[in-house]
N, C-alpha and C positions, 0 to 999 in steps of 0.2 A: 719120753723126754727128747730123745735125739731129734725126732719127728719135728719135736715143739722149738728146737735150737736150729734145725736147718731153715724151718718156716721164716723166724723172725731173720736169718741169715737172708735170706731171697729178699724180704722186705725192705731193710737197711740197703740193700744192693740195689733193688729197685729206684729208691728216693735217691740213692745220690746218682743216679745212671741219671734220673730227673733233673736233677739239680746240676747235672754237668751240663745237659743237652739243654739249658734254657741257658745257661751261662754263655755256652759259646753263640748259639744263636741271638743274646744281647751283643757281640762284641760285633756281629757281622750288621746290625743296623747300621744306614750310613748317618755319617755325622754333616751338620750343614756349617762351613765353614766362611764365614764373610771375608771378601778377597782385601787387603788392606789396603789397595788404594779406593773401592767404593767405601770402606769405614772411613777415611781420610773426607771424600767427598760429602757422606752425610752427617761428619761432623761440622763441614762447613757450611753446609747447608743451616745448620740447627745455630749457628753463631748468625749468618746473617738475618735467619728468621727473628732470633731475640735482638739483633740492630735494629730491622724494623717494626717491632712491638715499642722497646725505645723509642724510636721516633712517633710513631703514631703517638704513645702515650703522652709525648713533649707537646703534641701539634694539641693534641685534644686538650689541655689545662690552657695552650695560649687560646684554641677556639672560647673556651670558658670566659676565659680573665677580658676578650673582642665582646661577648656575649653581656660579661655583666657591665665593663664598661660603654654598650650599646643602650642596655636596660637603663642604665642611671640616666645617659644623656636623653632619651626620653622622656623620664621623668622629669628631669631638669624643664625639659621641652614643653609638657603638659602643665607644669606649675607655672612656666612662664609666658603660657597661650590664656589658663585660667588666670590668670595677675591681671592680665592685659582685656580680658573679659570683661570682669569685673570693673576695671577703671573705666572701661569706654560708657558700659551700663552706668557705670555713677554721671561721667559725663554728661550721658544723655537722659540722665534721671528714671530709669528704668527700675531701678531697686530704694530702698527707704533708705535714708541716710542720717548720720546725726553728729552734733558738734557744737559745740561754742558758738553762740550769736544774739542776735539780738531780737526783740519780741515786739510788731508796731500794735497796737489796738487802736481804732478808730470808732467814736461813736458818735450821733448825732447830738448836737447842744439837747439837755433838757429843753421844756414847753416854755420854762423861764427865764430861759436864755436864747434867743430866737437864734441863729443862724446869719452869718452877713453874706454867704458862699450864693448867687443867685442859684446855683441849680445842684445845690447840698454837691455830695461828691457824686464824681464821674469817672466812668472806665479810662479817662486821659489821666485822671489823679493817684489813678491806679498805678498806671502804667508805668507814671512817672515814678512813685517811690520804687516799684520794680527796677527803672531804669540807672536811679540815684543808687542801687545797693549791689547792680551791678557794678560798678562805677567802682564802688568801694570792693570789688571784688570779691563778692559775695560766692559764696560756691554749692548754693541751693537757696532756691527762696520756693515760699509756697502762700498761697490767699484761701483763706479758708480751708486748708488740706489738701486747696490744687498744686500740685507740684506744678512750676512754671519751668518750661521749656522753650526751644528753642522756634517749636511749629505752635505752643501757645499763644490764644489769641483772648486779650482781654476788649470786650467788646459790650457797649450797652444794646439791650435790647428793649426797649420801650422805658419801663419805669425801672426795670432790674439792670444788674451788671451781669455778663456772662463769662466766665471763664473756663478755657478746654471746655465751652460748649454746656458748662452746667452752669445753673442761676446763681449765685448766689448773694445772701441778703446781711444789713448790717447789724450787730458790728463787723468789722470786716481786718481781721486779726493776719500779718504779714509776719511770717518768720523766714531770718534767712540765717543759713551757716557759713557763719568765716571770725575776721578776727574783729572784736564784738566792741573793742573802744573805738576800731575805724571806722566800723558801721554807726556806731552811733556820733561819731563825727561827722561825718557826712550826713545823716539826717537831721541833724541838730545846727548845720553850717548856717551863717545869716543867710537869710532869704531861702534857705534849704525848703522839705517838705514840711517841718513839725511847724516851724514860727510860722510858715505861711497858714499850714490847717489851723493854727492856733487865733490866727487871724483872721479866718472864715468863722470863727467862733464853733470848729470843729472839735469834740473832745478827743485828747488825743494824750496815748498811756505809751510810751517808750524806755523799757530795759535791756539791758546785759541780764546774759543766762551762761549759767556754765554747757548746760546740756539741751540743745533740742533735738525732736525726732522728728524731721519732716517724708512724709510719704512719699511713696513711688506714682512717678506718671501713670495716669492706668485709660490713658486714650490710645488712637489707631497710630502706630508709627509706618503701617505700612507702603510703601511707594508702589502706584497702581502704573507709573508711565516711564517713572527714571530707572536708570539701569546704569551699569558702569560704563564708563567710557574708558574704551579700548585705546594701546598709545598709537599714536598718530589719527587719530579721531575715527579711527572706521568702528563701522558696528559689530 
């Protein structure tokens, strides 16, 4: 027993001779101490950095609000290049168009009704109701589904009439779009086209329509020689 008592005595004595010698050797670690004017200096450091995150974060929402107010005025831009597209094409008859107007039909007297016109109708009689509905400020006309434009050329060719270059034969049916009691006042005026064709002993069918569709020009618009002119006339 004694044997057994001094053993576990050496042991106990052992662990805490241990337990001193690690203790003092933690106290002798050095410590790292930040001097207080550099903590002074990297806290101001750490305030102006969040100044400018602030700032950037300010700049970045007005770059946004430049950005979408950019986007819109584009689009504003594009809606009002296509407006202006579109009108010039209607202008220049390039797309089908429709509207209130007026409907002429012209057709030759029956066998029993002869004609008193010496040379039945002509590409000038043409031209003329053409020219009486612009007059009345027609804002499409078309003869037989030619849309008339502005390089249209109504023109006889031997026994036919040709317009934008294609035949065409009677009856010969003129629709034009605008406002449709003016139109028909003006073709209907004394001496106008209707009492004159009527007088040729031409048949001749004149209404108002709420609704027509006249077609898109579908000849060459292209210019093979003009080009813009440059201001002060150079090329």
């Amino acid at each position: 027993m004694p044997l057994t008592k001094g053993f576990a005595i050496s042991i106990v004595a052992l662990i805490l001779g241990l337990l001193m010698a690690f203790q003092f050797r933690t106290h002798q670690l050095p410590v790292t101490v930040i001097p207080t004017d550099r903590a002074q200096a990297l806290t101001q450091e750490l305030k102006e950095l969040h100044k400018e995150l602030n700032a950037l974060s300010v700049e970045e929402n007005d770059l946004e609000a430049k950005l979408l107010k950019a986007q819109k005025g584009v689009e504003e831009a594009r809606a009002a290049l296509d407006n202006e597209i579109t009108k010039n094409n209607m202008l220049a008859g390039l797309v089908p168009v429709k509207g209130p107007g007026v409907e002429l039909v012209l057709r030759y007297a029956p066998q029993d009704k002869p004609s008193t016109h010496l040379f039945t109708l002509r590409d000038e009689d043409l031209l003329r109701v053409v020219n009486e509905l612009r007059a009345a400020s027609a804002e499409a006309i078309a003869i037989n589904d030619q849309r008339i434009v502005d390089i249209t050329e109504i023109r006889l060719a031997g026994s036919y009439i040709n317009v934008n270059l294609t035949r065409i034969v009677p009856p010969y049916r003129i629709v034009a779009i605008g406002n449709p009691e003016e139109l028909r006042k003006m073709l209907e005026m004394p001496d106008g086209v209707v009492p004159t064709f009527h007088d040729w002993g031409i048949d001749v069918e004149l209404k108002t329509v709420d609704e027509i569709e006249i077609p898109a020009y579908q000849g060459n618009l292209e210019k093979r020689f003009a080009r813009p002119a440059t201001k002060g006339g150079g090329a």
